[in-house]
VEXTORMI-605270 format. One record per residue: residue in one letter; x, y, z of N, C-alpha, C in turn. Coordinates in pm, whole numbers, padded with zeros to 5 digits, always signed. Layout:
BEGIN
AXYZXYZXYZ...
END
This chain:
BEGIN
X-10045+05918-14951-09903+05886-14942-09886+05751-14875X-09797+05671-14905-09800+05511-14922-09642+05523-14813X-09650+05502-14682-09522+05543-14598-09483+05400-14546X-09338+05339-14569-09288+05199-14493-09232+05272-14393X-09247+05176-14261-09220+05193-14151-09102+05101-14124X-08942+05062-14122-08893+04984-14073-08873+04995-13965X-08955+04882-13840-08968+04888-13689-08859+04826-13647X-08893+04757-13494-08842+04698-13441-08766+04770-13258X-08889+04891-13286-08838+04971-13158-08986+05036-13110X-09016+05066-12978-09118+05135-12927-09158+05281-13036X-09068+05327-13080-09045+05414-13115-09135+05420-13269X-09104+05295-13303-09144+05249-13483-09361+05193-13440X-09347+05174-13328-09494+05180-13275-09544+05247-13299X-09505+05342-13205-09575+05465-13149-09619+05558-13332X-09507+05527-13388-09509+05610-13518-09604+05584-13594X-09631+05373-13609-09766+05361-13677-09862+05374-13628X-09852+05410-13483-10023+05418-13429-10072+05582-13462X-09951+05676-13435-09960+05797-13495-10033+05864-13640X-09924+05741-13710-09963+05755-13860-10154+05728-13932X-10152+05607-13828-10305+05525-13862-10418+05638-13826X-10371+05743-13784-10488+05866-13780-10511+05930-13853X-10403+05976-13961-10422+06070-14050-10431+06009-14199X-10574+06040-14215-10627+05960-14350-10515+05960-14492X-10458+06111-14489-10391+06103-14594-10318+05998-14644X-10261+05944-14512-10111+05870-14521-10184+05702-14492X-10096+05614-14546-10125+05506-14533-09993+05422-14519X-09956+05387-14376-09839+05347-14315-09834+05197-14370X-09699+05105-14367-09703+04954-14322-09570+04929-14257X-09612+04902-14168-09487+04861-14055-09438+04718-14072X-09286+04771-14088-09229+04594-14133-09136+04537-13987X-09152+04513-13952-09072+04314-13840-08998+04272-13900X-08819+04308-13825-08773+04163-13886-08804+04055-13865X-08873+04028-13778-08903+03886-13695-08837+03816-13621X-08704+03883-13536-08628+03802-13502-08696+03761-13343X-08766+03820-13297-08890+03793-13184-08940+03704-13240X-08986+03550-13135-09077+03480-13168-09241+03550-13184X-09279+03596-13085-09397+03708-13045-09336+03833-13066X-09362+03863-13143-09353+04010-13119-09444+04115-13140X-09421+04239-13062-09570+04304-13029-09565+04378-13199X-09723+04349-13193-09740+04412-13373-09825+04547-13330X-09771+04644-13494-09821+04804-13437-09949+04766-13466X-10007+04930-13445-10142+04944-13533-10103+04962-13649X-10274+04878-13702-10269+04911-13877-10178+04790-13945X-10162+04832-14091-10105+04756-14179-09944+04720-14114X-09910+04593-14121-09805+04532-14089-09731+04374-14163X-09593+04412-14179-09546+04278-14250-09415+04252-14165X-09376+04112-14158-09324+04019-14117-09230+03950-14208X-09054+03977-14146-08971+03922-14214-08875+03964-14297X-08770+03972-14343-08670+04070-14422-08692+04072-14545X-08647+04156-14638-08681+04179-14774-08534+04072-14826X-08430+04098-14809-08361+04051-14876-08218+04049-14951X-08213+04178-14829-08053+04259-14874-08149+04369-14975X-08051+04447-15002-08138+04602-15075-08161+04517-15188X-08145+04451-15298-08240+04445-15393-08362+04396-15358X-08380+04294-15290-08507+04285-15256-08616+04406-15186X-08540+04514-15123-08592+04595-15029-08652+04723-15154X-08548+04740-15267-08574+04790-15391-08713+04706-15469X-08713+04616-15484-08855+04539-15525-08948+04574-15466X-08985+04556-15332-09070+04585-15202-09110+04692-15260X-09009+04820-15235-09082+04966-15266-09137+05015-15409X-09049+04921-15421-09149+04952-15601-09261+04902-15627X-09265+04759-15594-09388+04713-15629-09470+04762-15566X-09447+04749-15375-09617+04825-15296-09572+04993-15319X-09501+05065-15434-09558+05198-15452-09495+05255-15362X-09413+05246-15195-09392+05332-15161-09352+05478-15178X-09415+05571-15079-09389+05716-15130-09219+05755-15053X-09230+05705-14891-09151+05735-14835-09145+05598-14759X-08967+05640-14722-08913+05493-14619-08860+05603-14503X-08909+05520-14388-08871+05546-14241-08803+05468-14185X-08693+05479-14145-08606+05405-14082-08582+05420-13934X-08698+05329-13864-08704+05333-13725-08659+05180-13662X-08581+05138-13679-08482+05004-13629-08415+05058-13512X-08401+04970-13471-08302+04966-13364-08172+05061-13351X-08123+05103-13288-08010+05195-13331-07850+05093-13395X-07901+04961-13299-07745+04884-13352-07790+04755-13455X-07927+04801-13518-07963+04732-13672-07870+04807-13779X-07765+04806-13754-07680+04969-13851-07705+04881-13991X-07688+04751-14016-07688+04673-14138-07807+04709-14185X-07932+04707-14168-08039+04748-14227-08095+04893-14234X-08020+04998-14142-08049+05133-14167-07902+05138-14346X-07812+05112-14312-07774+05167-14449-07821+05066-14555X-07916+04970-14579-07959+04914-14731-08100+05001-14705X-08171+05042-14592-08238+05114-14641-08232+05236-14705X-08071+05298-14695-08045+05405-14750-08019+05404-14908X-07924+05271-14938-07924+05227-15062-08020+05181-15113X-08098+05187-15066-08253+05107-15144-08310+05234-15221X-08334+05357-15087-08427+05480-15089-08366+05520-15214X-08218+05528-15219-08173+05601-15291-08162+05585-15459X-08199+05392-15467-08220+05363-15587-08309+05369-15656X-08428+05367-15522-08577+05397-15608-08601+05519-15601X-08538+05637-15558-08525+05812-15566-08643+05825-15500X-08656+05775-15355-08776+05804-15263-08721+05907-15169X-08748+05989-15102-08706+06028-14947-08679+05902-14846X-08623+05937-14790-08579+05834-14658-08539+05919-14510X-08594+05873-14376-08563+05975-14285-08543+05858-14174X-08434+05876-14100-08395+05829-13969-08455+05874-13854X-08533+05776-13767-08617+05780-13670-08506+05729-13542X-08360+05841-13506-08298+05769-13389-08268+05856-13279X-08345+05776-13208-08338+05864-13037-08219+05870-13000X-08203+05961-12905-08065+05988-12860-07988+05862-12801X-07878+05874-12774-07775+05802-12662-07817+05825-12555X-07790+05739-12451-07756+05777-12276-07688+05830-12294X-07644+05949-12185-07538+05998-12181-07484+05985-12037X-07336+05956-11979-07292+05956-11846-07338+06087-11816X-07385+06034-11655-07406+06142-11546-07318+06109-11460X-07324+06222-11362-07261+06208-11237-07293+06052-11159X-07226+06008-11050-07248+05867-11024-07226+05768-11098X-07221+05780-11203-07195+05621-11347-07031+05598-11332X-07086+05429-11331-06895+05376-11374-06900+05327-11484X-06902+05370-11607-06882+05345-11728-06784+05332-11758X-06739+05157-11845-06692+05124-11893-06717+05113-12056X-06692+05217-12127-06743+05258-12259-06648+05165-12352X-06716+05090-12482-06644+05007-12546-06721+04996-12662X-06644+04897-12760-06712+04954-12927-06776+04846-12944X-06771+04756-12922-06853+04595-12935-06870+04509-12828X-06899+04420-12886-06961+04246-12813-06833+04240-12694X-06731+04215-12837-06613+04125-12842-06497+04278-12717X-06524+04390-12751-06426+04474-12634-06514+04416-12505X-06621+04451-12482-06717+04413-12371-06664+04261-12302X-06636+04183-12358-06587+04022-12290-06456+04098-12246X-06364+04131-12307-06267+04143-12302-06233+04275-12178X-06338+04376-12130-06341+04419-11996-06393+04382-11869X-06487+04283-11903-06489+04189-11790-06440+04086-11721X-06304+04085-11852-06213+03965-11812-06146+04054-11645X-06132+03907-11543-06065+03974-11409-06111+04066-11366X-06235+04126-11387-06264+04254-11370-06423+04208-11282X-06546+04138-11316-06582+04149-11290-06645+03957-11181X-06737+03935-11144-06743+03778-11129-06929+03800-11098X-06989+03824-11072-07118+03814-11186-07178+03900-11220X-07254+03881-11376-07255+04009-11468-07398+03998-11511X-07465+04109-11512-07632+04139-11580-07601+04119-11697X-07638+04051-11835-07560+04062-11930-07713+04101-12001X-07772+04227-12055-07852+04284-12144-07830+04287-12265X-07772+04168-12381-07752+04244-12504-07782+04168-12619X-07885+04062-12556-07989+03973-12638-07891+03860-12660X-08049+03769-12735-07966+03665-12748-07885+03593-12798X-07873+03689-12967-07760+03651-13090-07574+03718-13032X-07615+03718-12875-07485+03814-12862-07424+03776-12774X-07462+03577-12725-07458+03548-12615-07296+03465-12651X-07254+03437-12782-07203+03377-12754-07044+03427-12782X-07021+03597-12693-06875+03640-12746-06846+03660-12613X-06944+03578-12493-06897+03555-12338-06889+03410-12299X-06936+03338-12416-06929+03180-12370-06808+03165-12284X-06646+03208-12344-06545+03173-12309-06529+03193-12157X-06587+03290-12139-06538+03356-12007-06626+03281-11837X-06558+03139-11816-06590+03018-11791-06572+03052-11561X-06545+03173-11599-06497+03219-11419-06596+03301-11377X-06701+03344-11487-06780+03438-11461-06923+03375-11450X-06987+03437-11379-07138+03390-11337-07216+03521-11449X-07284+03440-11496-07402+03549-11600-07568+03533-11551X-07636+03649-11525-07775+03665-11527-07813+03697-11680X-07848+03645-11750-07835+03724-11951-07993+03704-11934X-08049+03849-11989-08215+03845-12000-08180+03881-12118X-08332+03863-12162-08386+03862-12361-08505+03865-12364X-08559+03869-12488-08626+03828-12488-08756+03696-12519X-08626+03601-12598-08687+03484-12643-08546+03443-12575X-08579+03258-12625-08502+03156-12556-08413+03133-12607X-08256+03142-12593-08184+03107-12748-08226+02956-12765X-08173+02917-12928-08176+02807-12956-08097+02679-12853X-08186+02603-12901-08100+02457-12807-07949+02436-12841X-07904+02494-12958-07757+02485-12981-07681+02563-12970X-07724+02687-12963-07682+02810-12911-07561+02759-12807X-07447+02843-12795-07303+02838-12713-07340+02998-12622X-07374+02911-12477-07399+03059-12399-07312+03053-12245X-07252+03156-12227-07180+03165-12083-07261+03109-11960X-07164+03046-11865-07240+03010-11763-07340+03098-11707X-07404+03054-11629-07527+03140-11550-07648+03047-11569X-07752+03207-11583-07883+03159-11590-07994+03273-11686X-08073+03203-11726-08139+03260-11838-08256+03335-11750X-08309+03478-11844-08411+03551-11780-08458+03583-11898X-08610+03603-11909-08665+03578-12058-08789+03674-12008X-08780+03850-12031-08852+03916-12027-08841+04026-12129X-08978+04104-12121-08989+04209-12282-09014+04354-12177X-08927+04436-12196-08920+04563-12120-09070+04664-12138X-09110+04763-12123-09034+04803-12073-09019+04794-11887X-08902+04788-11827-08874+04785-11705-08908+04866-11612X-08901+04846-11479-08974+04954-11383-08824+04917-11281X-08775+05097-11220-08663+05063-11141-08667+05002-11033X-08811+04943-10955-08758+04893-10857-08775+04716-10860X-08762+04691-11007-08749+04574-11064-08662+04531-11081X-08512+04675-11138-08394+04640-11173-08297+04657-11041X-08344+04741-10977-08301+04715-10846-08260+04610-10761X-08386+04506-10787-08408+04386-10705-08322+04295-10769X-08305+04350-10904-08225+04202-10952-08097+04194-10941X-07996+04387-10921-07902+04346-10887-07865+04310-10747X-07979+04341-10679-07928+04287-10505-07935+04178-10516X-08107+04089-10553-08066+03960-10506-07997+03884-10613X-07936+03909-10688-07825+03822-10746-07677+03884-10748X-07650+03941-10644-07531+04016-10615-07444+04069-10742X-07495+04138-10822-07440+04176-10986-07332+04298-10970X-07257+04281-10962-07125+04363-11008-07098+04434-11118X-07137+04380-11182-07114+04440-11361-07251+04418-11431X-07296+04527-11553-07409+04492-11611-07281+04556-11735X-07334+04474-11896-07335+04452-12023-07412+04486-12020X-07431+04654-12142-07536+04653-12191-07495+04717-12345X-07589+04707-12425-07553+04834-12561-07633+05007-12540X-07582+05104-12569-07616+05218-12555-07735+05253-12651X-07840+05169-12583-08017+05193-12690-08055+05303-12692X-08064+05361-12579-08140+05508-12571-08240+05441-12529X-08376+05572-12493-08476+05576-12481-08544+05538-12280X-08629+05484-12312-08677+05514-12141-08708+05294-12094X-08719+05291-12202-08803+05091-12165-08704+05047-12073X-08525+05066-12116-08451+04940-12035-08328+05053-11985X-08390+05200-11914-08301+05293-11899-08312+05284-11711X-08437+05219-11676-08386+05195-11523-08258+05104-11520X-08173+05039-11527-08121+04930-11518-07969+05012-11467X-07989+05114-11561-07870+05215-11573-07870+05294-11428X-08027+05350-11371-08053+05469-11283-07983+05360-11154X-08075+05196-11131-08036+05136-11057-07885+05085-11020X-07760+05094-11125-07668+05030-11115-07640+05237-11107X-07657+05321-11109-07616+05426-11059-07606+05454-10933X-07742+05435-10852-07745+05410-10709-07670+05316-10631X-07672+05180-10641-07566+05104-10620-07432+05105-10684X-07384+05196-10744-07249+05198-10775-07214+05051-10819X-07280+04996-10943-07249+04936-11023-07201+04924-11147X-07087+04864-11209-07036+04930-11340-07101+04862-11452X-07111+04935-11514-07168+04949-11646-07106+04944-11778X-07032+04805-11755-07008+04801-11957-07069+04808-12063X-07060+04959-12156-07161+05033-12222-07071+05021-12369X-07196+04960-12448-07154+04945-12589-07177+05009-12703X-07110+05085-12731-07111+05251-12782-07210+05189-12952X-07235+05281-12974-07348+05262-13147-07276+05257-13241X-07309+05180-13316-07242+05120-13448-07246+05244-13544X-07161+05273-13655-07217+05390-13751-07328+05383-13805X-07428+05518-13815-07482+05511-13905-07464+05581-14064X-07594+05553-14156-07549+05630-14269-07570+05788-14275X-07575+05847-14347-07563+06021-14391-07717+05991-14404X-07762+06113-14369-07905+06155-14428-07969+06251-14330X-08100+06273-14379-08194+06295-14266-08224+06232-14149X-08250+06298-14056-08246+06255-13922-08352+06332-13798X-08468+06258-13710-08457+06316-13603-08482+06216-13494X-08535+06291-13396-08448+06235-13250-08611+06166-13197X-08746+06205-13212-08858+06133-13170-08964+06100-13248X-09061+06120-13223-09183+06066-13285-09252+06197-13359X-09267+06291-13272-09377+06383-13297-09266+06456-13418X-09134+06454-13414-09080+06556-13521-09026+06416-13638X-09099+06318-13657-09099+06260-13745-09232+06279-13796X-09352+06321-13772-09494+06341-13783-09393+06458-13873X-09400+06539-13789-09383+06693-13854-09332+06696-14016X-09228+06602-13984-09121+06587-14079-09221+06510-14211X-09311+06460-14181-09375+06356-14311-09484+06451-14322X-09538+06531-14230-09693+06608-14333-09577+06691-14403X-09454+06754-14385-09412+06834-14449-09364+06798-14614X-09318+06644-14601-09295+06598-14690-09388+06577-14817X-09542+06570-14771-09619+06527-14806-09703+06643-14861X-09686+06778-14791-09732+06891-14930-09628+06888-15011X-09469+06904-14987-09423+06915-15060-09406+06836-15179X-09401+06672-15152-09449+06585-15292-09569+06612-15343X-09678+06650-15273-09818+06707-15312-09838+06855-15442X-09735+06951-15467-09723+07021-15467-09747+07144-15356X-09737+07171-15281-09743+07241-15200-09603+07322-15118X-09625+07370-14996-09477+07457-14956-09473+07372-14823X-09359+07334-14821-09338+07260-14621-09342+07412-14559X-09363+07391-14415-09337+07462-14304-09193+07485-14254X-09154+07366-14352-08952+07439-14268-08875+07328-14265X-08784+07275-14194-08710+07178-14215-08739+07110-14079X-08771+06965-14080-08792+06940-13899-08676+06786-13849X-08607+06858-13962-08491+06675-13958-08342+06770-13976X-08287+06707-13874-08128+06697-13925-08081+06643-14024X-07972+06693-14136-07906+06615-14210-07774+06609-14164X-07718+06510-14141-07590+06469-14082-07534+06370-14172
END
């Protein structure tokens, strides 16, 4: 079985290093590339976008794919639904690889909002300097906000022409340790952290630390995704593909190990 991996998350890793064990299957993990460096899985791997779904329709036809995995980012929503329109044109299976949300706990000051552009717009008067976590194509819907001091980490450098809010640039690849994120909101006295609601554990101290210090947290809720199959980690995406894989085999699955939503 001939399985595409669309990465771009710990998660889309872990899956090809998983996959690269079991002889049956023969994974290739695709990069958008928007990382200059970016960490490559195990095994077969490609670099770069297909092309909007017809191109992504070419891709699977020509290298044969059996199945598409859609392990992107949770707020890549543009490329989880052409992978849906793609799957669906070349009549492959397709399954969503998306970890949960954070969810508020006790202690959180969440400021919950739907984008970039609400996020500027709650820190207006509200806050005066801000952790700003939400990369670097996203720097420039705070340029305006000319009263505010920004710490903005990423992981590459934006471009030299790039339009970015005052502050200062921090250029690291997670995952984070809390008494890292700790340090950064003391010694840069941070009031407010920007972040988007990723899930998972790499950049989830940032959250525990601005919990303890009673720091607020402008949280940028997930873009839609499409209808389909769905699960929440790694090991019940395993499950979910040997099952797939008697059953295209002729054989009987073990059961259902994906949500359809």
């Amino acid at each position: 079985m001939r399985v595409l991996i669309l990465g771009g998350t710990g998660d889309a890793a872990e899956l090809a290093a998983r996959l690269a064990t079991i002889p049956e299957i023969e994974a290739i993990a695709s990069l958008a590339g928007r990382t200059r460096e970016p960490s490559t899985p195990v095994g077969n791997y490609r670099i770069g976008g297909f092309g909007g779904v017809p191109g992504l329709v070419d891709y699977l036809r020509v290298m044969q794919i059996d199945v598409l995995i859609d392990a992107t980012h949770p707020f890549a929503n543009q490329m989880s639904f052409n992978a849906a329109d793609a799957a669906a044109e070349v009549g492959i299976p397709r399954l969503l690889l998306n970890r949960p949300p954070w969810e508020k706990k006790q202690g959180d000051v969440w400021v919950e909002v739907e984008n970039v552009t609400d996020a500027a717009t709650a820190l207006a008067s509200q806050a005066q300097r801000v952790f700003l976590t939400v990369g670097r194509q996203e720097l420039s819907a705070f340029a305006h906000l000319q009263d505010i001091w920004f710490l903005m980490r990423m992981i590459d450098q934006p471009s030299p022409d790039a339009i970015v809010p005052p502050g200062v640039l921090l250029c690291d690849r997670g995952p984070f340790a809390l008494d890292n994120e700790r340090k950064i909101l003391t010694q840069y006295n941070i009031d407010a952290i920007v972040s988007k609601n990723s899930g998972g554990d790499a950049t989830y101290p940032k959250i525990i630390a601005a919990r303890e210090l009673g720091v607020k947290v402008v949280m940028i809720n997930r873009p839609a995704i499409p209808r389909g199959e769905q699960v929440a980690d790694v090991e019940s995406a395993v499950l979910w593909l040997v099952d797939k894989m008697k059953e295209l085999s002729g054989g009987k699955p073990d059961g259902d190990k994906a949500t359809t939503l």
